[in-house]
C-alpha positions in Angstrom: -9.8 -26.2 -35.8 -10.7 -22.5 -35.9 -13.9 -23.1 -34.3 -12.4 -25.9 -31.4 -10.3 -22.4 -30.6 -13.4 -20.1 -30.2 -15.5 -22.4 -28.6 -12.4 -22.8 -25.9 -12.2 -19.2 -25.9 -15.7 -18.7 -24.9 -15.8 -21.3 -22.6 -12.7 -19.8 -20.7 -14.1 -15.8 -21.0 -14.9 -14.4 -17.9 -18.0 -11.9 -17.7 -17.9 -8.5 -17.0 -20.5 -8.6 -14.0 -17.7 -11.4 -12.3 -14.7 -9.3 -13.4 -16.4 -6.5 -11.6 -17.2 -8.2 -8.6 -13.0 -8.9 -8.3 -12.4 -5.8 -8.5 -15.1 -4.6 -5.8 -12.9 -7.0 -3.6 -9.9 -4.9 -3.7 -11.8 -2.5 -1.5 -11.9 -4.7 1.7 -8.0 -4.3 2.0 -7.2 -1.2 0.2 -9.2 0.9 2.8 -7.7 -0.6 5.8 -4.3 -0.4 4.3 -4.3 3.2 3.6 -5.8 4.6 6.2 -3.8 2.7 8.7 -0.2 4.1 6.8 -1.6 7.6 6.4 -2.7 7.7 10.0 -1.2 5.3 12.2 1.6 7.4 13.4 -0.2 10.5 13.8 -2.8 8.4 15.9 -0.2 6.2 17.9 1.3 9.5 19.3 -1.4 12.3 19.1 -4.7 10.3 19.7 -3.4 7.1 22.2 -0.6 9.2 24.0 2.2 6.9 23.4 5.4 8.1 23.6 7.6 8.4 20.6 9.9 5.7 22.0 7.5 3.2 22.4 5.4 4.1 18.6 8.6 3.1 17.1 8.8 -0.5 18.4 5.5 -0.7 17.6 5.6 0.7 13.9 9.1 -1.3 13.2 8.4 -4.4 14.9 4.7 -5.1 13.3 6.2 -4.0 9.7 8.9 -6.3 10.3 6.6 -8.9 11.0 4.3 -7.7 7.9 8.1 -8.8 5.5 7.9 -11.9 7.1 4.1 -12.6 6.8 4.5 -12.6 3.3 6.7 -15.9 2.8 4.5 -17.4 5.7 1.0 -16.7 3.9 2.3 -17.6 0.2 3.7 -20.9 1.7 0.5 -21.7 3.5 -1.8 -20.5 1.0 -0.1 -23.0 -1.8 -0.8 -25.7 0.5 -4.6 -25.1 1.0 -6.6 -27.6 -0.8 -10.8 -27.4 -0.3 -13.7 -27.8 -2.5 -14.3 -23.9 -1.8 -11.0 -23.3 -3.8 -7.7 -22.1 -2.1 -7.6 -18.5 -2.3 -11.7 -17.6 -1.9 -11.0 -19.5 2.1 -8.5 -17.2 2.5 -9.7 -14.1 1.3 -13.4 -15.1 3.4 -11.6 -15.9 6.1 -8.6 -13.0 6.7 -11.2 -10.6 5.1 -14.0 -11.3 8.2 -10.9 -11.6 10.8 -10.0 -8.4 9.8 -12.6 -6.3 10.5 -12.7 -6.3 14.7 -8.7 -6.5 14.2 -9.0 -3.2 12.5 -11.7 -1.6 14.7 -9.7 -2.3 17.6 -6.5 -0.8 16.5 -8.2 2.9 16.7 -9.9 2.1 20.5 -7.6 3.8 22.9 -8.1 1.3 26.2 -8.4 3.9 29.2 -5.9 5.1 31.8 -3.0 2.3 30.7 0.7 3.2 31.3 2.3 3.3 27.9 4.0 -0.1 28.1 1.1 -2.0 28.4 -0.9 0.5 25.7 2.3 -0.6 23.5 2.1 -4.1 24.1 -1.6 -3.9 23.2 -0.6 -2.2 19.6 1.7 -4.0 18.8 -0.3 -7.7 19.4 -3.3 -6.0 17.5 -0.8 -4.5 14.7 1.1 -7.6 14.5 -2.1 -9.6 13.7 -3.2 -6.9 11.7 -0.1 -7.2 9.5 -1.0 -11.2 8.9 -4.2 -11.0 8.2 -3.7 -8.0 6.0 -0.9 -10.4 4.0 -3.0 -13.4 3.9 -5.8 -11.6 2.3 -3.8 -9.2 -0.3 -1.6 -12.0 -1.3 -4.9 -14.4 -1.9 -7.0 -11.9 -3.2 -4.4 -10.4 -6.0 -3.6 -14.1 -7.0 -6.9 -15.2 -7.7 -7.3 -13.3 -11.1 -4.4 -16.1 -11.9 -7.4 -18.3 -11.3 -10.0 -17.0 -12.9 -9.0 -17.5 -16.4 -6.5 -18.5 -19.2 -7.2 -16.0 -21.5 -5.2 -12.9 -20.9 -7.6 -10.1 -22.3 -9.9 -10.8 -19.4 -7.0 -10.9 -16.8 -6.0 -7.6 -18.1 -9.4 -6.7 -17.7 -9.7 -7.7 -14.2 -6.6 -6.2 -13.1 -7.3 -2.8 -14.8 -10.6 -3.0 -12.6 -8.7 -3.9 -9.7 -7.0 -1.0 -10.0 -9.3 1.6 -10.4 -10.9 0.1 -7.6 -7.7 0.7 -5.6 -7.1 4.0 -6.3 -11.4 5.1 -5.5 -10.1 3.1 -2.2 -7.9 5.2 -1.1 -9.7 8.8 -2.5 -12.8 7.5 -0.2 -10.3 6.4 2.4 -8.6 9.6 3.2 -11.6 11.1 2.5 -14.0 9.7 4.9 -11.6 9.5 7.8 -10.0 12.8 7.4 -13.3 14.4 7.7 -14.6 12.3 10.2 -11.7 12.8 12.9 -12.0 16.3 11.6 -15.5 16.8 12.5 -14.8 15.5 15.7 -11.8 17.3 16.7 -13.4 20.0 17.9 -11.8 23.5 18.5 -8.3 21.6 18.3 -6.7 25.0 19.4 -8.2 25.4 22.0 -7.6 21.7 23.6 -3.8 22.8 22.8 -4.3 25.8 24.6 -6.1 24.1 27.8 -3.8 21.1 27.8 -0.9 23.0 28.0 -1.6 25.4 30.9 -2.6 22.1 33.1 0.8 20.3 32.1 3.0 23.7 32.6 1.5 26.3 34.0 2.0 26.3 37.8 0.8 30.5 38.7 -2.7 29.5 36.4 -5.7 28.3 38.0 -7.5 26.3 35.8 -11.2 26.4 35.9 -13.0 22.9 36.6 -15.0 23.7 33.0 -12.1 24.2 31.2 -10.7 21.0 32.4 -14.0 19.1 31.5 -13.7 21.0 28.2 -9.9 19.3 27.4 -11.4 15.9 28.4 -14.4 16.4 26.5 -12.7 17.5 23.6 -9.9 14.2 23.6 -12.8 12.1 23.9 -14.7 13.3 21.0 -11.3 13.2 18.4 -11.1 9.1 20.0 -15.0 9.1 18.9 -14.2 10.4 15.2 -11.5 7.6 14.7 -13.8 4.9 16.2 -16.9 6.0 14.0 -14.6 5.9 11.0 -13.1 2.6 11.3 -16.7 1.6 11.9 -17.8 3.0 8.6 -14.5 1.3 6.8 -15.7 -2.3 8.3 -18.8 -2.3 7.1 -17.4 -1.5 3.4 -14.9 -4.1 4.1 -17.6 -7.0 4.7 -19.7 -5.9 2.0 -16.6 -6.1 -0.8 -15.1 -9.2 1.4 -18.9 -11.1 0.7 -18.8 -9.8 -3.3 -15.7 -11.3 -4.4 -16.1 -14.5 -2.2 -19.4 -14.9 -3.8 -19.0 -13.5 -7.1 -16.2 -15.0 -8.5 -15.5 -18.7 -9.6 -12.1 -19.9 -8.9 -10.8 -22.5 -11.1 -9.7 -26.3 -9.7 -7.9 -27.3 -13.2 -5.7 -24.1 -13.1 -4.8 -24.7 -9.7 -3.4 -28.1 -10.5 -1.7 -26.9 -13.8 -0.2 -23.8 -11.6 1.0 -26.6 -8.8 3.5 -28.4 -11.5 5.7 -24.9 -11.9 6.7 -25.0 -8.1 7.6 -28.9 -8.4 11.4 -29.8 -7.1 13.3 -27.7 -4.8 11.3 -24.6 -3.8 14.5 -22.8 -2.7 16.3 -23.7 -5.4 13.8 -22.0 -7.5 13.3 -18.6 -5.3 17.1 -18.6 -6.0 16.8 -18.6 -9.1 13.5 -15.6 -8.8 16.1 -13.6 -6.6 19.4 -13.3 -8.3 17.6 -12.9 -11.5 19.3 -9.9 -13.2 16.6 -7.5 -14.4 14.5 -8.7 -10.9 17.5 -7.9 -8.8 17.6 -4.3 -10.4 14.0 -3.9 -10.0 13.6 -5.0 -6.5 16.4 -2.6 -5.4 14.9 0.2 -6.8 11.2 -0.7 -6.1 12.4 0.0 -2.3 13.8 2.9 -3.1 11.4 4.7 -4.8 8.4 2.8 -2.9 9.7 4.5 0.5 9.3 8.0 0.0 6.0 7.4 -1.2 5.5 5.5 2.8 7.5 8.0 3.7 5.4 10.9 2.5 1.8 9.4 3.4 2.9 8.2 6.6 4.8 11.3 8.3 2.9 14.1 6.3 0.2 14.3 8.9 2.7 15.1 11.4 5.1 17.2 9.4 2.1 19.6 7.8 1.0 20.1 11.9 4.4 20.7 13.4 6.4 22.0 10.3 3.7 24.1 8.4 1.5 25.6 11.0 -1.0 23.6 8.9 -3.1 21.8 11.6 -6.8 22.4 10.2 -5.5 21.6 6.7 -4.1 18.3 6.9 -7.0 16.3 5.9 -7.7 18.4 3.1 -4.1 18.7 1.8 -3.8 14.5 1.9 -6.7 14.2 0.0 -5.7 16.5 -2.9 -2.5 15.1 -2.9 -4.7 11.6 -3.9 -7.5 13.0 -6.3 -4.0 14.3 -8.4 -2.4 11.0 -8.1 -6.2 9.5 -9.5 -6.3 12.4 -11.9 -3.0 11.8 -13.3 -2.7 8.1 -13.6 -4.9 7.7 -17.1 -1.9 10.7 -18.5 0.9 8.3 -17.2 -0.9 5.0 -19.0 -0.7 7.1 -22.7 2.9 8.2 -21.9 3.9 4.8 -21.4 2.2 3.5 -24.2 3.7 6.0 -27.0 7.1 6.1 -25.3 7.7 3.1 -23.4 7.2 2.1 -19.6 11.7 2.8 -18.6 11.8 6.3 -20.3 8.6 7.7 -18.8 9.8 6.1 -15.5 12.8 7.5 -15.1 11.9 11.2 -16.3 9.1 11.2 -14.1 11.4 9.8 -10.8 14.0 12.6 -12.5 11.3 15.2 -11.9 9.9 14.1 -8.6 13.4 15.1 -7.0 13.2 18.9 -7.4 9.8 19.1 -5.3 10.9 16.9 -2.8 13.6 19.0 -2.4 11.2 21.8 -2.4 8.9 19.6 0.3 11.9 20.7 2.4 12.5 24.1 2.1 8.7 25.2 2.2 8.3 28.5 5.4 5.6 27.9 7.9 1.8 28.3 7.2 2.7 29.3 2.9 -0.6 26.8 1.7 -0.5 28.1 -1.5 3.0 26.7 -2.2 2.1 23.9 0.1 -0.6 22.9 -2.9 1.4 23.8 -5.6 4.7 20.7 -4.5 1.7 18.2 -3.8 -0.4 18.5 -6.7 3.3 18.1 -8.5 4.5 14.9 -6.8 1.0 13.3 -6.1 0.8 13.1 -10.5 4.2 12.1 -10.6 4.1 9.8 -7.6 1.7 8.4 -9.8 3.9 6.4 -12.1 4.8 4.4 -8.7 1.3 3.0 -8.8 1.1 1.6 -12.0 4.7 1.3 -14.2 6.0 -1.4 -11.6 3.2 -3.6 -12.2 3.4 -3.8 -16.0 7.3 -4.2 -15.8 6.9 -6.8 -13.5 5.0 -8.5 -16.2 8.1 -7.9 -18.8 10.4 -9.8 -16.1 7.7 -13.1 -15.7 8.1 -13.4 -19.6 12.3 -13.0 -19.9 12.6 -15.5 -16.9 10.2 -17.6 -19.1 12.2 -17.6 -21.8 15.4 -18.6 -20.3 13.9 -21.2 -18.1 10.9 -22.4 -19.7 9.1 -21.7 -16.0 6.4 -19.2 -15.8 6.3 -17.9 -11.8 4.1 -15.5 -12.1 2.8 -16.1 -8.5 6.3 -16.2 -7.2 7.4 -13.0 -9.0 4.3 -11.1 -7.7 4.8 -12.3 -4.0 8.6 -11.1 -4.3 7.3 -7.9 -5.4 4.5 -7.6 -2.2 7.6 -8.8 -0.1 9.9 -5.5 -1.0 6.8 -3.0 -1.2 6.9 -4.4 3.1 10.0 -3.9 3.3 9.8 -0.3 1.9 6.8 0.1 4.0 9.0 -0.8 7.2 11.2 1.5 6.6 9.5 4.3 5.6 6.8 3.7 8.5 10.1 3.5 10.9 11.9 6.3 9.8 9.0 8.5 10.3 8.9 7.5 14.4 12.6 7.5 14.6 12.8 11.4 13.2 10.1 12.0 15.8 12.4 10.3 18.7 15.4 11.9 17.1 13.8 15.7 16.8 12.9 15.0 20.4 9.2 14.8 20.0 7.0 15.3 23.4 3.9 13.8 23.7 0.7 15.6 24.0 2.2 19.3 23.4 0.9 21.4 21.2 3.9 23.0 20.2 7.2 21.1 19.8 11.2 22.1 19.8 12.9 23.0 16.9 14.5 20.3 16.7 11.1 18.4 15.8 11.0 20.7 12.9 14.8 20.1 11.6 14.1 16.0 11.8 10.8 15.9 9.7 12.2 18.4 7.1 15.2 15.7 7.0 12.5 13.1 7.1 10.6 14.7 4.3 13.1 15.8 2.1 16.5 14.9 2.4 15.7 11.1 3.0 13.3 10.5 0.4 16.1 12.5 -2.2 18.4 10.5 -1.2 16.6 7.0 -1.8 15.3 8.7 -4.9 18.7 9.1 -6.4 19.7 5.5 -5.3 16.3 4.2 -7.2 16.9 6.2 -10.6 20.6 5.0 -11.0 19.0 1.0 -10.7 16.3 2.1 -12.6 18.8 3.3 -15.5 20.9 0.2 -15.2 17.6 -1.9 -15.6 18.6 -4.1 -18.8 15.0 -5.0 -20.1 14.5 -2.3 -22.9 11.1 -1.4 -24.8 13.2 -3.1 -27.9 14.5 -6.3 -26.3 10.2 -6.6 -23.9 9.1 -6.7 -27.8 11.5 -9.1 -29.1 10.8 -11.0 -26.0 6.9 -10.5 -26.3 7.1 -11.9 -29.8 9.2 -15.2 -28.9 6.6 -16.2 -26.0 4.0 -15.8 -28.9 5.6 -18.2 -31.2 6.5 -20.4 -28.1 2.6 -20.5 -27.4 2.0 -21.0 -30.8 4.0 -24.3 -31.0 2.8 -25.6 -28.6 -1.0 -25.0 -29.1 -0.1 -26.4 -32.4 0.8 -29.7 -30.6 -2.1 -30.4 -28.7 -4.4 -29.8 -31.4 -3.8 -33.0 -33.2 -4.0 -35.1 -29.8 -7.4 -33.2 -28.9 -8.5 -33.9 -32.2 -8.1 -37.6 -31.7 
């Protein structure tokens, strides 16, 4: 019997060079994803000229449609059935449509009025949004399909998210110092752009007019060359994983018999599920700052900080501490448990995003200091969630005798979008709010007041809301082992069963 276990072991292990190849797959839409959040607003309004007004039904409305996407793509991906598998089509498929999708979201189409330039976003961010879903929901739910043995899941999944985080360190990275290098003598294009727009006593001189042009065009270069560099990664990690890794037919059949009967009977059941309820709730609220933070810091260093030549530089520290601190947040959860380190490190992130606030104009030093700070502790957002999740599959196992892992994870992808919306959102509503102008240089005050709000006072708030849910959260480090060791004697039942038929 011992050896009828070892040689099924063996038979279901997955190798290291595969489990590496999933994980080199996490690249294609990690890259994308995080460069289009950090940069997208910054772009829509800066780069393309769009008016705050319109950037906001473009941000909301495709993030909208990205919450939706999600139940659209888990449903249709469920119901795919070819020899190639279900998920590798999908991840091929979204992975390849992804890449002129992407390109094209950073080419500015010349001399458009804004509402056609907003229709034109919003198709291509709209499609970008689907796509984007289709291939992160396929791609995370393969490792579901890969194997039975949980060692090399775990594996795979710890791969998958190193992978993530290099992602986005070579992300902001790369772009921010390739639109850097081509935004050439930024000042000065301030300076030049503002005395055509306001100055009616100054002559301008044809060169320096040239000079402005010359100098928009060349920033629209650097984001074009960049998204050029991040397709070609994509296609390369899109053709490893697709090739690399074996999906499994008989676990796709065995996974088919947990969604038999009445699927929305069962998501009921996924929804009002009490420690899922608590964890949704504050997944949004503690998710959305961190949206909130990489997707209006751009802006908010420029306009609030007199920091306009540092932005790329202070975004990508911010990430290399979130890296850096991420293997120091896996030790603390495993001496003290995954709730207590959670909520003392939400507990601490509120005093330097109170700080974020408060910060004078042009002070880098204490600039650096609050981001090194909340870039570690933002780092628990990264990582804790997904292990807990993990704690709420197995105590809805227990009380149903239905494991939904794949149903639990896509709930979970569904509220990170809805965070996303409405972080993304409130960062173009401040701007419309503060009374943003577009193409200046220098904006009111009033620009200043909204993104401290936006910064600061939101994020506390929603940070507050998150820690009391967190608190109420009812699974325990004492009742996830007590519930850890129950599956294990359930599994050990029933493995106990089937050996005697498989023996005859």
């Amino acid at each position: 019997m011992t050896q009828d276990k070892e040689v099924d072991k063996t038979a279901d292990s997955v190798s290291w060079l595969e489990t590496t190849f999933y994980g080199i797959g996490m690249l294609s839409g990690a890259l994308f994803i995080t460069v289009s959040n950090t940069y997208n607003n910054v772009f829509l309004v800066e780069v393309a000229q769009m008016s705050a007004q319109y950037a906001t039904v473009v941000v909301f409305i495709s993030r909208t449609w990205d919450v939706v996407s999600n139940l659209i793509a888990g449903r249709l991906i469920s119901s795919t059935n070819t020899r190639f598998g279900r998920m590798k089509p999908w991840i091929f498929w979204s992975g390849i449509l992804l890449i002129p999708v992407y390109f094209l979201s950073w080419y500015v189409p010349p001399n458009l009025p804004d509402v056609v330039k907003m229709i034109y976003y919003l198709l291509l961010s709209s499609l970008f949004m689907f796509l984007q879903t289709a291939n992160n929901v396929s791609y995370r739910t393969l490792v579901m399909y890969m194997s039975d043995d949980e060692n090399a899941r775990n594996r795979a999944t710890l791969i998958r998210g190193a992978v993530e985080l290099v992602a986005v360190v070579v992300g902001i990275a790369l772009h921010g110092q390739i639109v850097a290098a081509y935004d050439t003598a930024p000042e000065k294009a301030c300076r030049l752009a503002n005395s055509t727009d306001n100055s009616t006593n100054h002559r301008i001189d044809p060169e320096e007019l040239e000079d402005v042009v010359s100098m928009q065009l060349s920033k629209k270069n650097g984001y074009l060359i960049s998204a050029g560099a991040m397709c070609g990664m994509s296609l390369l990690a899109t053709l490893i994983v697709t090739l690399g890794v074996k999906e499994r037919r008989d676990m796709e059949r065995e996974n088919e018999q947990n969604l038999n009967g009445n699927f929305l009977k069962t998501l009921k059941g996924v929804v009002t599920f009490r420690p899922n309820v608590y964890f949704l709730i504050y997944d949004v609220c503690l998710y959305s700052p961190t949206v909130i933070y990489s997707g209006g810091a751009a802006i908010y260093l420029q306009y609030s900080l007199d920091l306009r030549s540092q932005v790329p530089n202070i975004l990508l520290i911010t990430v290399v501490s979130t890296v850096v601190a991420l293997p120091a947040v896996g030790v603390l959860v495993d001496k003290f448990g995954k709730k207590p380190v959670y909520i003392v490190m939400v507990a601490l992130t509120i005093p330097f995003l109170t700080g974020c606030g408060l910060v004078p104009p042009g002070n880098l030093p204490v600039v650096i200091v609050i981001i090194v700070c909340m870039g570690a502790l933002m780092s628990a957002n990264s990582y804790i969630p997904w292990t807990m999740l993990s704690d709420i599959v197995d105590a809805y196992q227990l009380q149903t005798n239905q494991r939904l892992d794949t149903l639990f994870f896509s709930m979970y992808l569904l509220m990170c979008r809805l965070a996303s919306v409405l972080g993304q959102a409130a960062t173009t509503v401040a701007l419309v709010i503060g009374g943003y102008v577009t193409g200046e240089c220098t904006q009111p005050e009033s620009v200043d007041t909204s993104l401290r709000i936006l910064m600061s006072g939101l994020p506390v708030g929603l940070s507050l809301i998150g820690l009391v849910c967190l608190i109420k959260y009812p699974i325990t480090e004492e009742i996830r082992k007590e519930n850890k060791e129950a599956l294990d004697e359930m599994t050990a039942s029933l493995q106990e069963m089937k050996t005697p038929v498989a023996s005859k």
